[in-house]
Each structure stands twice: as C-alpha cells, then as structure tokens.
N, C-alpha and C positions, 0 to 999 in steps of 0.2 A: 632495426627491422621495420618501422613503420615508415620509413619509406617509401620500399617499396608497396605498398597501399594503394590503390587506388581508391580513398577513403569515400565514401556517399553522403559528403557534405560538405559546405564551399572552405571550411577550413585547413589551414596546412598541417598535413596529418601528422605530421613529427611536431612542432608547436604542440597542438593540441592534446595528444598524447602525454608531453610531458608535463604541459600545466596542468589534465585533469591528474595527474603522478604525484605533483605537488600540493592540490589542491587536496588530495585524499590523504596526504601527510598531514595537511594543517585539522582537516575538518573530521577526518574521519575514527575519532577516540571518543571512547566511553563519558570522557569532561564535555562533550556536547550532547548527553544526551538529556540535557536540562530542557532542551528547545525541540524535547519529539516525543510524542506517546509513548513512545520505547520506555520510556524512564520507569512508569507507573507498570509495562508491563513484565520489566527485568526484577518488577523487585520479587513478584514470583517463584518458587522457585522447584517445584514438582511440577512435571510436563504437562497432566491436567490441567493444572490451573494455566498455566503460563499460556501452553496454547490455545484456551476458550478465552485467557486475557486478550492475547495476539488478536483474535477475531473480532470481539466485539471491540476494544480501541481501534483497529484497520477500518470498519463498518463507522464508527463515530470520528471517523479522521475526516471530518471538516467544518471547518471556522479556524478560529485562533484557537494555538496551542494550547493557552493558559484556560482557554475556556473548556478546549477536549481533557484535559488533562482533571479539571474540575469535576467534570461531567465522569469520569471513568471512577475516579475516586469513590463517588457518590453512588452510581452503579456496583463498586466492587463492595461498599460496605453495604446495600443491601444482598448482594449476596454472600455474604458473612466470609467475606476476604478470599474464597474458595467456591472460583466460577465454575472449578470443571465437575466441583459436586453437586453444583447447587444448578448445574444446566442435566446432571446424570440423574437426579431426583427431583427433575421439575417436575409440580402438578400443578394443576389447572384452581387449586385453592392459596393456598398459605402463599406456595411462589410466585402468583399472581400477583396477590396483593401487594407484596412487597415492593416489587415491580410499579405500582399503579399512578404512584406520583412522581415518577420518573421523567423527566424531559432535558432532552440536549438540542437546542434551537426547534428544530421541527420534526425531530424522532421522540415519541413517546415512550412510556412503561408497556404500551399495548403491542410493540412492534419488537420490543428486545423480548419480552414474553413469548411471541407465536416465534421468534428466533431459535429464542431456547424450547419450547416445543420441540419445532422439527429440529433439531442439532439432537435432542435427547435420542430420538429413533436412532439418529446414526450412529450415536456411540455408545447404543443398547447392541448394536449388531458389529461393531469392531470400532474402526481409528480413523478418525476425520481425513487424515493420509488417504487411508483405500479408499475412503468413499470416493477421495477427487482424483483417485488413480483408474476409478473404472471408464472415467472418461477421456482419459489418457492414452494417445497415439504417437506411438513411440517414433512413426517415419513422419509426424506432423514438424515444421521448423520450429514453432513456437508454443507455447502453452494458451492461448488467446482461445483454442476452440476447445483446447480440457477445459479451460474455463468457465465455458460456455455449456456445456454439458454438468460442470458442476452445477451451474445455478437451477440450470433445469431440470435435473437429479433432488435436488434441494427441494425446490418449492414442488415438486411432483409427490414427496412424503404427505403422510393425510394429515390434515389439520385439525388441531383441535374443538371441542365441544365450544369454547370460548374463542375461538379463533375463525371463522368463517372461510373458507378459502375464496367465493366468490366478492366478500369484502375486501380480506387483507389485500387480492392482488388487483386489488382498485383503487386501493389509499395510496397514494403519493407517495407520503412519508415512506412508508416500508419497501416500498416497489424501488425505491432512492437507495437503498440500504442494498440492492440484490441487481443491480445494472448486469445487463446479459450483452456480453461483446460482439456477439451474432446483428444484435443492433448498431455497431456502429459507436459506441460508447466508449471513451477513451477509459471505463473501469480503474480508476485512479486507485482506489480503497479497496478492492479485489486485488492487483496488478502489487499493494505493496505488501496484503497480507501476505501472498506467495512470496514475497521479496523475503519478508522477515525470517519464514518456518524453514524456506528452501536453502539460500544461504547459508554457508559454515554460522557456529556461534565464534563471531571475533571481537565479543565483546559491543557489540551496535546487534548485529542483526541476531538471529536464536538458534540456527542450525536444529530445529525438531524433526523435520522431513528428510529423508534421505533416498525419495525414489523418485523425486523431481528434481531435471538436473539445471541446475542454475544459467545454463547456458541459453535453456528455454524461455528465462523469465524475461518478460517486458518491461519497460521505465514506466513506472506510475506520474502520470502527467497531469499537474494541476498547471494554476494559473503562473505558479512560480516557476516552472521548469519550463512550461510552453516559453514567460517572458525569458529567462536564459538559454533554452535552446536554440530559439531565436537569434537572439545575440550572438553566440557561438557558433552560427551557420551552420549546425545542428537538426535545425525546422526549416518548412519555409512554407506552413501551413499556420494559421489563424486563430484557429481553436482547437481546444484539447479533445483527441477523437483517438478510436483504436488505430484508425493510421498514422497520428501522431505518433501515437507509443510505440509504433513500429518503424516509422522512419528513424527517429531518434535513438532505437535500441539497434536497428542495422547500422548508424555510425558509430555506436561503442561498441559492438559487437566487434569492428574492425582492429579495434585497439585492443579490447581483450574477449575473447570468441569465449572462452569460458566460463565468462562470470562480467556479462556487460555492463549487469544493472549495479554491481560493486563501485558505482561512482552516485549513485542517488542520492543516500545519505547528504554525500558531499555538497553537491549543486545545493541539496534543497536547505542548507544552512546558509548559504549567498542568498536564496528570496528571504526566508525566517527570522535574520538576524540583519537583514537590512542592507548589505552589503551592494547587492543588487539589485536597488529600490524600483517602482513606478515610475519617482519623479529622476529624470534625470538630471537634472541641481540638486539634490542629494546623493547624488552616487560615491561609493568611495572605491573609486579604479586605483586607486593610489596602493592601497591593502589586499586587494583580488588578486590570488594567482591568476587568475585566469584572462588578464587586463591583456596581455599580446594575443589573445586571439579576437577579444571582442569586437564586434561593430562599434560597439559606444567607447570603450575602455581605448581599444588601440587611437581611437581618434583624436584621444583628449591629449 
C-alpha cells in the first residue's frame, strides 16, 4: 500500500515504511524504557499520580536522561511519592517548602511550585483531559493550536500569594517550562506529554486520555530527531520549530494516518543510545534499521 504515496519527504516510501516497521520491532518494548522518563513515570500506578507524574517529567524532559531521571526522583520524594495529591492539596506553606531546594539545571523549586499552584485550580474543577479539551477543535488538522490555547488557559488561572504573575511570566526558567506554539516553538516537552496520555497504554506510552485522537498529535522534536529526520529525508529545515514538528509528522502521518507519532519512541533511542551519533566516525550504520534509507548510513 505505501506505494502508492506520494510520501512529503525525499525518501522511498516503501523503504522507509518498512524500516521505521522494523525499527519499532527492535526499539519499541518496555526493556527500553531504561533510556526515557517513562521509566520513573510507569512505576506509578493510579491515574492521579501517573498522570501529574507524566506532566512534570514531559516539562523537565531536558538534558541527559540520567540526569531528568535523577531530578524526578528527587521531585517525586518531596512529594511523598504521590504527585497527583500533593499537587490537589498544594498550599502556598508546608508544599512550598518542600519544593524550595528543588533544582533540575535551570528549573527551580519556585517554578514546579507556581506549577502546581495553577494545576491545583484545574483539577479542583474536573480532569486535566477537559481542561485541554476546551481548547480543542475538532475540524482543526492538528492538535499544535489546542495546544496553544492550553498554555494560555493555564497561565491565565490566578496566581498565587507567593507566586507573582507579573514576575513568574518574566523568569525564563518557568516561561521555558510553558513554550506556546502560536510562537513558532517546536514545543518538544508539550508535543511528548500529549504523545504519552493520548496514545493506547502499549506498555511505552500511558493511554490516560481518550478524547484526543492520536492522529492529531505532533513528533516532539529535539536535537536528536531534527539530527535523524534529517538523515532520513524526513526534514529539510535546520532547527527544531513547530514547522519542524509538522513537516516531519505529515511524512509519518503518510505511513500511518492514525497514530504517526507511534514511531517517536523509536527514532529517539537511535540519538539516546548512540546509535545515530553527532560524530559521524562513530556511527554504527552497520546495527540501524534504518541504514537503507539514510543519507549517512546508505553511503557507507
């Protein structure tokens, strides 16, 4: 069937299809999920906690794994192993504190706190789901502008006594945390949280949501997927931007229209695990499914 395609990237659409088919056999099981946040957030296991785990690891999804993975740990035992209570009973004293000496490279205690603040409003009043449902258009292609609508839904809840609104949305840090796609933002950390909730649970991703249809979602695009998409004539843009994540989701959208982003996972264990390094005299094309489609790999 993929064939007939006329795919929207220079690769040969049957090639490519079946190597990313391959590559999701090799990559795509729960024994890899040593090398992703996921790990720390499956161990979880009531929907509260799981999915305020889901959000705050997506929001701290960047650096090295071993270091987010660090940093969540550290997070989850000040909130006494139990985020989705400890975000449903935050107050502006005891849960502060706790919070206070909290840092993951250049995200503070003070930015997961005014987090959990406004997260508390929304699920004093129902399910993180509806809130990011109001901004949801059902005749829109993609989810990139519920998106967008979520953030600004979000930080438009009132801010705390300890929380400034004319400060928090001036710090860096926090404003890093809450990237709105309306700007142009390739939303890497937004784009995977909806990957994870929306998604079946197939053991990798969580299946919590069930009114976002997977078909909408975008590829979360860091520096490892921009450098593989790349390769795989996938991209043919520069930097990681929301038109990245949409060119790159309209040529898997062509191989599977239902569920495009169901190759992410996979790619992002080729940058993760080294497979598809920077340097190219470390590459190891030899072990890559995906060596017959690439620029670098097919040449070697």
């Amino acid at each position: 069937m993929y064939s007939k395609m006329p795919l929207l990237c220079s690769s040969d659409p049957v090639l490519l299809a079946r190597s990313l088919e391959k590559l999701t056999l090799t990559y795509h099981h729960p024994r890899h999920l040593g090398s992703d946040p996921l790990i720390v957030v499956r161990r979880f296991a009531g929907r509260p906690d799981r999915e305020m785990a889901a959000f705050f690891a997506a929001l701290l999804s960047y650096g090295r794994v071993e270091q987010i993975n660090r940093a969540l740990e550290d997070l989850f035992d000040r909130m006494n192993q139990h985020p989705g209570a400890f975000v449903m009973h935050f107050n502006n004293t005891g849960s502060s504190e706790r919070l206070l000496s909290f840092k993951h490279r250049f995200t503070d205690g003070e930015d997961i706190g005014c987090l959990c603040w406004l997260m508390r409003q929304v699920l004093a009043k129902g399910t993180l789901e509806d809130f990011f449902m109001r901004g949801h258009r059902r005749e829109e292609p993609d989810i990139a502008d519920a998106a967008g609508r979520f953030i600004r839904n979000f930080i438009a809840l009132k801010f705390g006594p300890n929380f400034s609104r004319k400060t928090m949305l001036r710090k860096s840090s926090f404003k890093h945390l809450l990237p709105d796609p309306a700007r142009g933002s390739a939303c890497k950390r937004l784009f995977l949280f909806l990957r994870w909730v929306a998604r079946p649970d197939d053991g990798i991703d969580l299946g919590l949501w069930k009114k976002v249809p997977p078909s909408k979602l975008l590829m979360p695009i860091d520096t490892h997927i921009m450098r593989i998409g790349r390769r795989l004539g996938m991209l043919n843009v520069k930097t990681p931007s929301l038109a990245a994540a949409r060119q790159m989701t309209r040529c898997l959208r062509q191989i599977d229209p239902d569920d495009p982003v169901r190759f992410d996972f996979s790619l992002c264990r080729l940058g993760i695990k080294q497979v598809c390094s920077t340097d190219v005299k470390s590459l190891s094309c030899d072990v890559c499914d995906m060596a017959g489609v690439c620029a670098v790999g097919a040449s070697d």
